[in-house]
N, C-alpha and C positions, 0 to 999 in steps of 0.2 A: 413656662410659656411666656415670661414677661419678659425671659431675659432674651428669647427668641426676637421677640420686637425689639429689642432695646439694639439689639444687634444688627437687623434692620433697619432702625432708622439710621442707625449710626454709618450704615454702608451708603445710604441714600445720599448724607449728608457728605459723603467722601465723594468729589470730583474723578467721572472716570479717568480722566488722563494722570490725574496724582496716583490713581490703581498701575496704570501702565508705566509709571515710572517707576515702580518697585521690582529692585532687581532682584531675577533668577537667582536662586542655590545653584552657584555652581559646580559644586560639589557634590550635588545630587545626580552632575553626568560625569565624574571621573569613573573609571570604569574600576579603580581598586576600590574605592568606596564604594558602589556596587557590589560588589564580589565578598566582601567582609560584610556585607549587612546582610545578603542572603544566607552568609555561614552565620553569622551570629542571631537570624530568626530560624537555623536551623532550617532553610530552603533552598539548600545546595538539590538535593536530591530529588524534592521536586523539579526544582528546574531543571537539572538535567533529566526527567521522565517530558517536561513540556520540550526541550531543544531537541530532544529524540524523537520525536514525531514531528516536529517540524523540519528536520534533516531529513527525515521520510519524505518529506513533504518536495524538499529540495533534490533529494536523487532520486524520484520521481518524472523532475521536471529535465534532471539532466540525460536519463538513458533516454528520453522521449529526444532529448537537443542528438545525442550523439546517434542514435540510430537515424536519424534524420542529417546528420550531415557527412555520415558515412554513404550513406543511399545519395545522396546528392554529388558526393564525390566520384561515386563511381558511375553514375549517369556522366557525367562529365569528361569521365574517361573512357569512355564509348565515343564520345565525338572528336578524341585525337586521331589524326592521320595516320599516326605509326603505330601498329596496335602491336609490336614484335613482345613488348612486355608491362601490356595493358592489363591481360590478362591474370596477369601473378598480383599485380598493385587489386586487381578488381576482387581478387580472392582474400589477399592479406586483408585490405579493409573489411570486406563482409563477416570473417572469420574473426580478426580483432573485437568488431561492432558487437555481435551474435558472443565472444567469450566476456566480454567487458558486462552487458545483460547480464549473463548468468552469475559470475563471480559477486556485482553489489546486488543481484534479488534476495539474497542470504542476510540483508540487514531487514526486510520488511517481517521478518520473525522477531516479533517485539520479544516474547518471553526465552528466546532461545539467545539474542542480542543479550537482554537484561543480564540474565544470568552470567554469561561469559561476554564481558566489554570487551575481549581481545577480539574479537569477531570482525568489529567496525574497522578498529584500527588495519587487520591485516587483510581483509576486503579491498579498503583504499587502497594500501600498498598493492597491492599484489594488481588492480585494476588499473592504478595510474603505469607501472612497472609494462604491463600489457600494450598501453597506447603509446610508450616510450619506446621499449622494442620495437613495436609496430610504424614508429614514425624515422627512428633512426635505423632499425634494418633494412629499412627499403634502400634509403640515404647510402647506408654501405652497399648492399645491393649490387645499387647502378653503379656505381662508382668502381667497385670491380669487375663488374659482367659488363659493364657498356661502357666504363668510362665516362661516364655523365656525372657532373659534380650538382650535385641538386641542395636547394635548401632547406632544412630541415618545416614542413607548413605548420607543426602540431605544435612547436612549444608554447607560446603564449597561449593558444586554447588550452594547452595539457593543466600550465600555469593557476591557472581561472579556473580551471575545473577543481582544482584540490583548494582553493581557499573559497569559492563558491557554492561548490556542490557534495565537495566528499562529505559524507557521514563520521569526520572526527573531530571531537571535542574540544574546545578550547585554542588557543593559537599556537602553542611550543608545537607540537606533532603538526600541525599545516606547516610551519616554519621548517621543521625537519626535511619533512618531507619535501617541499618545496625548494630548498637547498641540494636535497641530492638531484632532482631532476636538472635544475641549473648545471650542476659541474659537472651531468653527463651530457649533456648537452655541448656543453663549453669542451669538452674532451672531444666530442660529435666533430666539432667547427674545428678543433686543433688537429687534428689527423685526416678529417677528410676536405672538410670547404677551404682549408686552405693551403690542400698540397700545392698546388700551382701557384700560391699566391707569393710573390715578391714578399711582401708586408704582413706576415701572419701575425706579429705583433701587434697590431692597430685594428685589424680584425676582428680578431680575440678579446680585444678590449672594449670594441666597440658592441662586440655581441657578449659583453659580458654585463657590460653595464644596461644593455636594453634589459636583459633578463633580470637583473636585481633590481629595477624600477619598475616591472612587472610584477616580483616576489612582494614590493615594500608598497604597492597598489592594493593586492591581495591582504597584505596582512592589516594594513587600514580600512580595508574592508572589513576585515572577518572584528577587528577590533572594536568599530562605530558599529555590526552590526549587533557585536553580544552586549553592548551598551546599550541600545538603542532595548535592544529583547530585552535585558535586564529589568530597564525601567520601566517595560511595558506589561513585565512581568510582575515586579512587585508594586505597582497601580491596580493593575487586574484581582491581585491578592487580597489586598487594601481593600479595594472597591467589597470584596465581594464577603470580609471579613466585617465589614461597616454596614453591607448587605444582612448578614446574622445576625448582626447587634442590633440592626432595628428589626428585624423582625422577631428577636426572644424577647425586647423592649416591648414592642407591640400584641407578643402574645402573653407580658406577663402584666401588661395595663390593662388587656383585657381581660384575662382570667379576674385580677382585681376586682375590675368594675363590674364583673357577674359574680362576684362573693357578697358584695352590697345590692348588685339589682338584678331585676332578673331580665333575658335578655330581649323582651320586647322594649321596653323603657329603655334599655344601655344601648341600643339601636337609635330610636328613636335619640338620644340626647347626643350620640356620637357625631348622628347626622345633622343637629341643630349647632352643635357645637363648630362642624366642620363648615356650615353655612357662613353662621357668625363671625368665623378665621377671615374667611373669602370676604366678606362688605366690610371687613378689619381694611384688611389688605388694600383691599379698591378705595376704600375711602383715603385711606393712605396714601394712595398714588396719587389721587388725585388733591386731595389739600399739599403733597410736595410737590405737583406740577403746579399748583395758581402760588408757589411760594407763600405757603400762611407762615407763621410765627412758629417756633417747637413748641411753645407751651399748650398749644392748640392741639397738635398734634400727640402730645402725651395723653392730652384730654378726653382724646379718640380712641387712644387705645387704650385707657383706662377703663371704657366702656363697652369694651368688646365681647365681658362673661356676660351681661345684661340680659336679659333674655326678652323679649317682645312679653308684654302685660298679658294678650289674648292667649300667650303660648300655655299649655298647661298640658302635662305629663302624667297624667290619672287614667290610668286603666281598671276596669269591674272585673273583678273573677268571679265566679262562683264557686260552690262544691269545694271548699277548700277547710284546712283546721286551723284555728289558732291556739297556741299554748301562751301561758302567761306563767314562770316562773318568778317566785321570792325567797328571800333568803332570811327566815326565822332567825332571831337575834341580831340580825344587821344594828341597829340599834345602839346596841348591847356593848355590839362588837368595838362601835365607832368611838365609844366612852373608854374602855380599857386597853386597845390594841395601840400603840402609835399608828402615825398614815403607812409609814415605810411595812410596815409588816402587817396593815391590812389590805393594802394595796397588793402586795405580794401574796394573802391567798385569795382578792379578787380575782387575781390575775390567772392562778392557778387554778383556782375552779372556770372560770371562764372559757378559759384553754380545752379543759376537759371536757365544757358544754360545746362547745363550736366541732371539737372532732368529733363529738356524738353526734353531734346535726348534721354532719355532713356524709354520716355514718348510717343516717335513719333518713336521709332525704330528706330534710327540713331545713326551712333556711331563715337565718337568724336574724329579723328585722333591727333590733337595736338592744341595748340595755342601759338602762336610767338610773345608778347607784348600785341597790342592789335587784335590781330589776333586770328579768330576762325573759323577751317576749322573739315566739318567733310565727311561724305558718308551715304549712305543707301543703302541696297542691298549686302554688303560686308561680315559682318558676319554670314549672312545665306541671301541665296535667297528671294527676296518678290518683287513681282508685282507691287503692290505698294510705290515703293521706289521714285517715282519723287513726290508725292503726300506728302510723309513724310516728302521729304526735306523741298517743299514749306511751308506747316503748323510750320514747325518747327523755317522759318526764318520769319513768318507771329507773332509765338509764341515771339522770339526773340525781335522782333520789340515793342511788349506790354510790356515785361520782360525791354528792357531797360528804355521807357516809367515809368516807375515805378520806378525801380531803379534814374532815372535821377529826380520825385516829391522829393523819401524818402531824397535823397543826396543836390538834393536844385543845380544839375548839368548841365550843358548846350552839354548835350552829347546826340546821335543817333546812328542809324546801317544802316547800307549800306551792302547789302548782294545780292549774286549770286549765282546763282543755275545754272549746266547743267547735262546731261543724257550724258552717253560713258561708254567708257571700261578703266580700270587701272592696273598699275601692285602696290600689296601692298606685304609688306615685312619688312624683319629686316633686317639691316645693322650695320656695326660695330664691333669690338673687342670684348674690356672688358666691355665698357657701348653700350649697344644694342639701335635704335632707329627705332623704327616703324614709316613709313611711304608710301605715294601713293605716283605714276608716272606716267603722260600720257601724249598725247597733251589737254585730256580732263581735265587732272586735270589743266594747263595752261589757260584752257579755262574758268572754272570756274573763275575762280582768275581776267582775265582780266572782267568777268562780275561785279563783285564784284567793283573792282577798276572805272568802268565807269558807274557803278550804280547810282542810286538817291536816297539821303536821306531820312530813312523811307520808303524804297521800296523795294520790293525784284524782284531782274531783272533776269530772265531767258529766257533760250536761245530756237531758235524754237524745236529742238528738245526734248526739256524736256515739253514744251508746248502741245505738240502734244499726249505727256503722261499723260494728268492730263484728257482728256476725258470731255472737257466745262466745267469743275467743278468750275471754276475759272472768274470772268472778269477782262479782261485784257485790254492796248494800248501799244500805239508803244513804242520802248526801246528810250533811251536818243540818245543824238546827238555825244554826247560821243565816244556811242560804235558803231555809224554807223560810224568814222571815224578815229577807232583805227584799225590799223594796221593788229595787230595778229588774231581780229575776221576778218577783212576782207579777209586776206589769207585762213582760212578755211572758210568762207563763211558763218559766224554765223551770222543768222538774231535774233533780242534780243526783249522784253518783258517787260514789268512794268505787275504785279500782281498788282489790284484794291482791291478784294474782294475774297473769296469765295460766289459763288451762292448758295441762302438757299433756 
């Protein structure tokens, strides 16, 4: 979180105009470099599933452009004078318009597309092929039926339409394709527009080079636009990859912070903390708007975990259990073992008590050396909370059983259970620590302390909650002459068994 601010002040302290003078990657718009960074995050395939619905998208908008300016065309040619061969032009068109429709509707079948890619390609062909025919056979047509030298209206739209709108991939096949229509064209203009012509050579050239500066418009198109896609494509990626990352971030800060509290408090602190961020923030802006000093401003947000004095994080439960586990010979242990190998079966048994708890619904408030205290009933409500605890320190007792074969150790558990009400809560500053407070939780603890090894000793009233499920006898002698259970009047327990 500091280094969060540290990095904020640091941008603050950066003149926006010194930001704008840092120059662009520009190598981030070459369109090979592009192209090698989606095969090398293995997003070829992707993107080609995203520019296949976007090309949907585009010969969508073009059979809507071309039935619209075929229908335009032949309204148009209703209003010539001489209708001797209006009528043929007014058929070609509609009949070209209406076969051009049906030929690319064969691409909006994504899974019939996916499967066999030759689809798209020879769709285009065979639809560009159509408005080719259809615009130079008219051209020959007149030219032999009427002697009418006409010129070709469709190339430059035909042009446009295969690097704007067809449904094929990448540039080399627009290119192709766009090549052959030129030299049928230019073949068009050599046999027919310029039989009469004196100059068919200067013609030819001239209508050769319109068409290649057409083609090379086109293919600067299709190039700046898969660029353009590209990078908007792997932003999108990013974006939404850095989207996952904070939210598995966020769902595993949380899980976290409900394995230490339970989630009325982890609420409650999330929201004071997110307060605190915010008057972080504001006061920030505003000591770097009146220009104060940085040391001042460090000083600010040094103080930003602080919490307000009145703020206090203590919630009452009732009806809930606490256990208090210890570990017989701990002691013992600390004189003969080194740290590295008793650290190693704290760690071990630990391990084994935490998936018990989490196993039996109890949740594990802390442990103090060889001290291990937890509750049930706390993180959420359950009837069953004195039943959990016992099983848990019955669990305990076999958990160390085990541990004390694998280790070759001369160690046990001595554990207390009782039923009451607590107050649990955070306390502290800068380092937060969660914990309980009662006479119950005192209570627990002296059961523990006057317990008997290998036994789990609970008090009447936790007793009285497990419903005979249990055999039981009388508690030690211990706790019939310790002090503190005698002021509250606690009569105690030895668990035998569970009754099967």
């Amino acid at each position: 979180m500091n280094s969060y601010f540290d990095s904020a002040m640091e941008y603050t302290r950066t003149h926006p105009i010194d930001q704008l003078k840092t120059p662009l990657n520009e190598k981030n718009w070459e369109w090979s470099y592009l192209v090698r960074k989606c095969r090398n995050l293995e997003l070829e395939e992707s993107y080609e599933i995203y520019m296949r619905r976007l090309r949907n998208g585009y010969l969508s908008l073009f059979i809507l452009i071309e039935l619209l300016v075929m229908a335009t065309h032949t309204l148009l040619l209703l209003t010539s004078s001489d209708r001797s061969y209006v009528y043929i032009d007014m058929g070609v068109y509609i009949a070209s318009g209406c076969l051009i429709w049906l030929i690319l509707t064969v691409n909006f079948y994504d899974e019939l597309v996916s499967k066999h890619t030759w689809i798209a390609y020879a769709s285009s062909w065979l639809a560009v092929s159509v408005m080719v025919i259809m615009d130079i056979g008219l051209n020959v047509y007149h030219a032999t039926s009427n002697n009418d030298i006409l010129n070709p209206i469709y190339d430059a739209y035909t042009l446009y339409a295969i690097y704007m709108f067809m449904p094929i991939p990448y540039i080399l096949q627009p290119m192709i394709l766009g090549s052959a229509v030129t030299a049928c064209y230019i073949i068009n203009y050599s046999f027919v527009i310029t039989a009469k012509d004196d100059n068919q050579m200067h013609s030819i050239l001239n209508e050769a080079i319109y068409l290649v500066c057409v083609n090379s418009m086109g293919i600067f198109f299709r190039l700046m636009r898969d660029i353009a896609l590209r990078t908007t494509f792997l932003d999108r990626r990013q974006y939404v990859e850095e989207n996952l990352l904070l939210r598995y971030a966020r769902d595993q800060e949380r899980g976290l912070l409900l394995s230490i509290l339970p989630a009325q408090i982890a609420n409650r602190l999330q929201n004071d903390v997110k307060s605190r961020i915010n008057r972080s923030k504001q006061q920030h802006q505003t000591r770097a708007q009146e220009n104060l000093r940085s040391s001042n401003q460090s000083e600010t947000l040094k103080r930003w975990r602080q919490p307000d004095h009145e703020t206090l994080f203590i919630e009452p439960h009732k009806d809930v259990t606490i256990l208090y586990a210890d570990v017989v010979n701990y002691t013992y242990l600390t004189t003969t073992l080194d740290v590295k190998q008793l650290v190693e079966a704290l760690h071990d048994l630990f391990v084994r008590f935490d998936v018990a708890s989490e196993e039996h619904n109890v949740m594990r408030i802390k442990f103090l050396g060889d001290c291990y205290y937890c509750v049930a009933g706390l993180a959420s409500p359950n009837d069953d909370h004195a039943k959990c605890c016992v099983d848990l320190g019955l669990r305990m007792i076999k958990d160390i059983r085990k541990v004390r074969e694998k280790r070759n150790l001369n160690v046990d558990m001595r554990i207390g259970v009782h039923s009451g009400d607590v107050l649990s809560g955070v306390i502290g500053a800068a380092k937060w620590q969660f914990d309980i407070w009662s006479k119950d939780v005192d209570i627990a603890n002296r059961l523990e302390s006057t317990g008997a090894t290998g036994r789990v000793h609970v008090s009447e009233k936790t007793l009285s909650l497990l419903d005979g499920e249990y055999f039981f006898e009388d508690g030690t002698e211990k706790a019939r002459d310790d002090p503190v259970l005698q002021k509250h009047g606690i009569h105690t327990f030895l668990i035998k068994s569970l009754r099967l």
